[in-house]
C-alpha positions in Angstrom: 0.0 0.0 0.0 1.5 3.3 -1.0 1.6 6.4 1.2 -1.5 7.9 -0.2 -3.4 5.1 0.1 -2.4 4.7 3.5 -3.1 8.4 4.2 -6.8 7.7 2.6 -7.2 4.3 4.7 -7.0 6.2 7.9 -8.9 9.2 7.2 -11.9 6.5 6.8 -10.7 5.2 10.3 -11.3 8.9 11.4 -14.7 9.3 9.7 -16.2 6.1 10.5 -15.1 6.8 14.3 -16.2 10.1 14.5 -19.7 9.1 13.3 -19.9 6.4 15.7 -18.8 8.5 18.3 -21.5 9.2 20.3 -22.6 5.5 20.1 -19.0 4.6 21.6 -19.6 7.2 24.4 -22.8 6.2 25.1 -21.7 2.2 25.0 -18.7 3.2 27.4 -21.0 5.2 29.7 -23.8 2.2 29.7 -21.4 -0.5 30.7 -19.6 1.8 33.4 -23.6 2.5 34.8 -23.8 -1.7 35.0 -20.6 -3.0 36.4 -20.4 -6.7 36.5 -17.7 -8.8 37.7 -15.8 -11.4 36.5 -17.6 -14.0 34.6 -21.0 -12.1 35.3 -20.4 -9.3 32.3 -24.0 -10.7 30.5 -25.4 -7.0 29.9 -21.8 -5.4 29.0 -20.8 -8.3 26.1 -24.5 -9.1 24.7 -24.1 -4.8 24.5 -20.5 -4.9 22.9 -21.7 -7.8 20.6 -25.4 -6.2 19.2 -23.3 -2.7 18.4 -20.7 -5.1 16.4 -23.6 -7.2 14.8 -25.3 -4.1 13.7 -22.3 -3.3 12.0 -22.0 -6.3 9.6 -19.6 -8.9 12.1 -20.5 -11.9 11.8 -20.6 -12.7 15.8 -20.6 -15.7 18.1 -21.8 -15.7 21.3 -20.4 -18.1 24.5 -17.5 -19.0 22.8 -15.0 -21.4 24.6 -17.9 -22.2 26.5 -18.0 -18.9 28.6 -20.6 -17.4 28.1 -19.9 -13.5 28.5 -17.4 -14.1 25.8 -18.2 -13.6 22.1 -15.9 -13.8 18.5 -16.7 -11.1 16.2 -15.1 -11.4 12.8 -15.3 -8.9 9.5 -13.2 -9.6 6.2 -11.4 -12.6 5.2 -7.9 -11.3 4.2 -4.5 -13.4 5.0 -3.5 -10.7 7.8 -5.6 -11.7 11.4 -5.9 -9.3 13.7 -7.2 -9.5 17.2 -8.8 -6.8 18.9 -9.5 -7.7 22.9 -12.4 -5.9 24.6 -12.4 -6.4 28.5 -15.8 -5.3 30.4 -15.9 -6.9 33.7 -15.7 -4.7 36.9 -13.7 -4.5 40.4 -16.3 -5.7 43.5 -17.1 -2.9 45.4 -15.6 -0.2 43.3 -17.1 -0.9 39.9 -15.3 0.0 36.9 -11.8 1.7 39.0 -10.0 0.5 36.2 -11.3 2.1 33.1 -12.5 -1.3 31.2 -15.3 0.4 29.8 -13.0 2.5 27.8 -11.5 -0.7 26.9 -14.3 -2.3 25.5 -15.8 0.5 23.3 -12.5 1.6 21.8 -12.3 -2.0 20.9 -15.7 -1.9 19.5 -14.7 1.5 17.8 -11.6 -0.1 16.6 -13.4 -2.6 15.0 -15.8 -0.8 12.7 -13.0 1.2 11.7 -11.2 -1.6 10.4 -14.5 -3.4 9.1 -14.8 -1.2 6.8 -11.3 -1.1 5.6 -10.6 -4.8 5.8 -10.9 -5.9 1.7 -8.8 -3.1 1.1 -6.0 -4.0 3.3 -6.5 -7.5 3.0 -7.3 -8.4 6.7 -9.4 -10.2 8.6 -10.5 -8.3 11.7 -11.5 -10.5 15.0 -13.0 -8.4 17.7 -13.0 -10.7 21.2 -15.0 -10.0 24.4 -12.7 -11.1 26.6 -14.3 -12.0 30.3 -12.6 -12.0 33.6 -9.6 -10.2 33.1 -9.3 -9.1 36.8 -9.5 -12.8 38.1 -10.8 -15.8 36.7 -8.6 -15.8 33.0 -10.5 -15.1 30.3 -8.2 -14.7 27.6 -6.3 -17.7 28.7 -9.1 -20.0 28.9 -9.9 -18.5 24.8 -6.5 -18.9 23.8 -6.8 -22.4 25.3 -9.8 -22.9 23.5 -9.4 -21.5 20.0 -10.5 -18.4 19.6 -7.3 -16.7 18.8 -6.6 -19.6 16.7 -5.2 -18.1 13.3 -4.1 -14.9 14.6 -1.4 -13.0 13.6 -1.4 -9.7 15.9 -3.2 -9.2 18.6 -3.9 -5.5 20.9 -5.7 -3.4 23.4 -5.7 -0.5 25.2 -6.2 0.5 29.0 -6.9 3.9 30.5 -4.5 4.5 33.1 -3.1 8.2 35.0 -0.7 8.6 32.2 0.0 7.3 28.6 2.6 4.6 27.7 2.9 2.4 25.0 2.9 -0.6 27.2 2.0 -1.6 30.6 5.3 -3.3 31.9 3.4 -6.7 33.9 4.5 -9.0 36.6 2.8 -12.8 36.3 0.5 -13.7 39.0 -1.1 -16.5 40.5 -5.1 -16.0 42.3 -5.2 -18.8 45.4 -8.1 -19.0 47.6 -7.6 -20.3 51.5 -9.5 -22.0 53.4 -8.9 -23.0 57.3 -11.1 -25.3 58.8 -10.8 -25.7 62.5 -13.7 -26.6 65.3 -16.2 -24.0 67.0 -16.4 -24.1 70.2 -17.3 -21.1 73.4 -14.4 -18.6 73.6 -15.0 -18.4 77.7 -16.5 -21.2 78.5 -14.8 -24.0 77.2 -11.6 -22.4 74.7 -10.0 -25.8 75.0 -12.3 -27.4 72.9 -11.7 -24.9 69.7 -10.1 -25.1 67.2 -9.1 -21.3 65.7 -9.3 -21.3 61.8 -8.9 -17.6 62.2 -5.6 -18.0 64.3 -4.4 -19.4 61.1 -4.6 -16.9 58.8 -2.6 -14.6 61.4 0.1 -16.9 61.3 -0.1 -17.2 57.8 -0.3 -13.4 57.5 3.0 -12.7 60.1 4.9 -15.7 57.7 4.4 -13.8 54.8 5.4 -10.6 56.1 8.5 -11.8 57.4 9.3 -13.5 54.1 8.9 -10.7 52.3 12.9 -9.6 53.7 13.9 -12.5 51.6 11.7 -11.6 48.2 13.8 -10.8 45.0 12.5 -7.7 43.1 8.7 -7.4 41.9 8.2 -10.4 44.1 5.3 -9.3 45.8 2.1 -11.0 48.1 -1.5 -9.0 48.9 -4.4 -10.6 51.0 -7.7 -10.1 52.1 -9.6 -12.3 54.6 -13.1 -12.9 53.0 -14.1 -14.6 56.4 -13.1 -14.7 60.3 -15.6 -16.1 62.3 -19.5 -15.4 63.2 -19.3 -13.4 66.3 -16.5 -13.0 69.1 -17.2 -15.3 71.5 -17.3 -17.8 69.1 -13.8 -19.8 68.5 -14.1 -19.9 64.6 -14.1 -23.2 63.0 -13.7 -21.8 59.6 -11.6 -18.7 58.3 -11.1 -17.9 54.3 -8.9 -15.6 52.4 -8.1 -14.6 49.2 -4.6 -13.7 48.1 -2.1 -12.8 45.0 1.3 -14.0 44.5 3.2 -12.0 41.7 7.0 -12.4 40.6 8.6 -11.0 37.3 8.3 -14.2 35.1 6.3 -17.1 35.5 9.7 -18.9 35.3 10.4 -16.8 38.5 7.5 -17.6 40.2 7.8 -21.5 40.2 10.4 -21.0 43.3 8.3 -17.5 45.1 5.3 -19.4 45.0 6.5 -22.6 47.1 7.5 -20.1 49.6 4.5 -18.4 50.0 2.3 -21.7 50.1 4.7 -22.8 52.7 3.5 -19.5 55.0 0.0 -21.2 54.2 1.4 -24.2 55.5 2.5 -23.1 58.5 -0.9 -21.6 59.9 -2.3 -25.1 59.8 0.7 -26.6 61.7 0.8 -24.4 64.1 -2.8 -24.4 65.1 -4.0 -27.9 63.6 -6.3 -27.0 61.5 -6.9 -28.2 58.3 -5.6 -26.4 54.6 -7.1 -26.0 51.5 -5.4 -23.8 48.9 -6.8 -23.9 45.2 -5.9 -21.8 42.3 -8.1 -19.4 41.3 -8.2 -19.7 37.7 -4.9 -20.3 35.3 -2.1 -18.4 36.1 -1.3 -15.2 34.4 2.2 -14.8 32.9 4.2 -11.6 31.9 3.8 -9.7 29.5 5.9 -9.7 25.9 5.6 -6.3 24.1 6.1 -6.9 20.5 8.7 -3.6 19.7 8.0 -3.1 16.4 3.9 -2.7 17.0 4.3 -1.0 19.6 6.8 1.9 17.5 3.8 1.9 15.1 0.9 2.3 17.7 3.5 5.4 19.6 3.4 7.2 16.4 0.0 7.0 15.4 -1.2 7.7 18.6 1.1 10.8 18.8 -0.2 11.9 15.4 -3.9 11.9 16.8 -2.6 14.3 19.7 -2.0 11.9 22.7 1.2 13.4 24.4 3.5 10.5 25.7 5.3 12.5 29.1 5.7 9.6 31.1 8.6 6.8 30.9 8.0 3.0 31.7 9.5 3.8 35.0 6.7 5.8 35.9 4.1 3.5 35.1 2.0 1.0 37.3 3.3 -2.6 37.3 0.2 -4.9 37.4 -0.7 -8.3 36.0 -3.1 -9.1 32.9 -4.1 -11.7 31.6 -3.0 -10.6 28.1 0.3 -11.4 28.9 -0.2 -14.7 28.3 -1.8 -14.0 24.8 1.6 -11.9 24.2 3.5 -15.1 24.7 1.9 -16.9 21.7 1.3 -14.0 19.3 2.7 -10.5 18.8 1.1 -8.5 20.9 0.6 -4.6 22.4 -1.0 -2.9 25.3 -0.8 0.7 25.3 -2.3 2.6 28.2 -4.5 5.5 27.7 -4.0 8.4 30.3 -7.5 10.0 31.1 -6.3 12.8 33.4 -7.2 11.4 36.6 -4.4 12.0 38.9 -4.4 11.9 41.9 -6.5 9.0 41.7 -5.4 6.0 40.3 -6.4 2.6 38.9 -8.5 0.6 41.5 -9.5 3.7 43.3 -12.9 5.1 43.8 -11.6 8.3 42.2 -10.3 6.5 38.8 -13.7 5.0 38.7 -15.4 8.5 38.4 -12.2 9.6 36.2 -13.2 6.7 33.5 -16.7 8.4 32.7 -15.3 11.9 32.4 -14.6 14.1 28.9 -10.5 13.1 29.2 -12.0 9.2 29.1 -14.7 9.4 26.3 -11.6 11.3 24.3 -9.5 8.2 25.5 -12.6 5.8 23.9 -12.1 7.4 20.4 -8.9 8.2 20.6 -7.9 4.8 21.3 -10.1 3.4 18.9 -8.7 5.3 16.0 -4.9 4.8 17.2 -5.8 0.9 17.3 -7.2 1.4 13.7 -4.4 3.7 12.4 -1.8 1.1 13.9 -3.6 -2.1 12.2 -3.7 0.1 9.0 0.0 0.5 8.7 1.0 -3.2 9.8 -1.4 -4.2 6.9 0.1 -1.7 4.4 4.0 -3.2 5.1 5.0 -5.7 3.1 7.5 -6.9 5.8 5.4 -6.2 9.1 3.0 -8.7 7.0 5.7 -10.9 6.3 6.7 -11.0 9.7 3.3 -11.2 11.4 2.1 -14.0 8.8 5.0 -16.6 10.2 3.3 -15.7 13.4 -0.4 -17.4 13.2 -1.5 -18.7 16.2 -2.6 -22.4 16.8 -3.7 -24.0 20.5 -2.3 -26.9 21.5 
């Protein structure tokens, strides 16, 4: 594709976006109103699907046998590219991290390119992507097939300020559970067994392994349950808790250490252990350069204004990192102006709904576009990318 045609390609991008824009907003702003956690997103994918449908996708619902995942696919060029759309919420602060902007700048992104895709000789695969903040979702798709045959794959995240990546630790999800015996706390202690006594043990452990943790080694927990009342030995105490390292090659000796602190609790007061992985474990994350140069410039040529350095961003855990271990991959982050809050705050919740995020929705969506346009129209980014199509296992 020669530079005019290019230039012509994405001036579509812009047109079809900025007609669709107030159906973006209003999509972002609707699924923000309706948070819904992980595996729960029913309203905020059948949403994300119907605006895609309308559009000429051919879509399919419960995919991978989730059912708040759905495959959206326009065009039938050589070229594959996956577009992810994340929609589930945070409990109790709804959407703190911004994935509202994340799913209708992938929608956005996808019309753009539907329109485009004969011409550049792609086929473009929007994904709803379920449970990113716990549960998997993208792992359990790339597991099952749905990025089967894909060549590139990208998002983007809002976040306090813009980055071309989001640098990500793995992470493993374990839920605890202590089971002891009840018994009165006054009258007869002796006859109790304390689940709760566990976790505190468990708790101390880990905070005084942490003197021995390597960098980005890290472990956060809350207890989901402590007892019924206090004068009531608890028979039964459950927590919830995170254990990140840099790799997943690094975690496989952090993690022992940390289940060991587990361990511990139920020696020391005899109760009994159960630990069980939360979902699959989420890996690191594998910026492919070369997008990721393409996506800085485009976006910079829309007006996003890149002031930050990696070292200033948020280290966090997606579940896109594992996709970015199979296929080339990018994960920009979109800064919506909401400092002093930040991601997982009340405050980044009200930022994602504001005029700096629905910019960030369109802006997003037509970087995402402009990016996919120029990868199609480079002989060698295609030659590249094509010796890259994705098949599970």
């Amino acid at each position: 594709m020669n530079a005019a045609a290019t230039a012509g390609a994405k001036d579509q991008a812009q047109r079809t976006i900025a007609g669709a824009g107030d159906r973006l907003i209003e999509l972002s702003r609707r699924i923000h109103d309706h948070p819904e956690l992980a595996f729960e997103e029913e309203r905020a994918a059948s949403w994300c699907a119907e605006a895609l449908d309308g559009a000429g996708f051919a879509v399919e619902t419960g995919v991978c046998g989730l059912p708040t995942a759905f495959a959206a696919s326009a065009g039938d060029g050589p070229l594959v590219v996956a577009v992810c759309a994340e929609y589930d919420a945070l409990p109790g602060v709804g959407h703190a991290c911004g994935h509202n902007v994340i799913a209708s700048a992938a929608v956005g992104a996808g019309l753009a390119l539907a329109r485009l895709a004969d011409d550049l000789g792609i086929t473009v695969r929007v994904l709803g992507t379920p449970a990113e903040e716990g549960g998997g979702g993208k792992i359990l798709m790339l597991e099952g097939g749905a990025f089967d045959g894909v060549n590139a794959a990208l998002m983007v995240h809002p976040a306090p300020v813009e980055l071309d990546r989001m640098p990500c630790l793995s992470v493993s999800h374990f839920d605890v559970r202590y089971t002891g015996k009840e018994a009165h706390a006054s009258a007869y202690p002796e006859r109790g067994v304390n689940a709760a006594d566990a976790v505190t043990i468990a708790q101390v452990a880990i905070g005084l392994l942490r003197q021995q943790s390597a960098a980005h080694e890290q472990v956060h927990g809350i207890v989901t349950y402590g007892g019924a009342a206090p004068n009531i030995i608890p028979g039964l105490a459950e927590a919830k808790f995170y254990v990140r390292a840099e790799t997943l090659e690094a975690m496989k000796s952090w993690e022992p250490k940390v289940l060991r602190c587990f361990e511990a609790g139920a020696l020391a007061t005899g109760t009994e252990l159960e630990v069980s992985l939360q979902g699959p474990r989420y890996s690191e994350f594998l910026t492919d350069e070369e997008m990721a140069a393409v996506y800085r410039a485009n976006a910079q040529a829309i007006g996003r204004v890149f002031t930050a350095g990696t070292e200033d961003a948020m280290t966090a855990s997606t579940d896109m990192g594992n996709v970015s271990l199979a296929i080339p991959s990018i994960h920009p982050m979109l800064g919506i102006d909401s400092l002093p809050a930040v991601n997982h705050q009340a405050g980044f919740a009200a930022a994602a709904v504001s005029p700096a995020a629905d910019r960030a929705v369109l802006d997003g969506a037509l970087a995402m576009a402009r990016t996919v346009i120029d990868l199609a129209g480079d002989e060698a980014q295609r030659r590249r990318l094509g010796d890259r199509a994705y098949r599970h296992a």
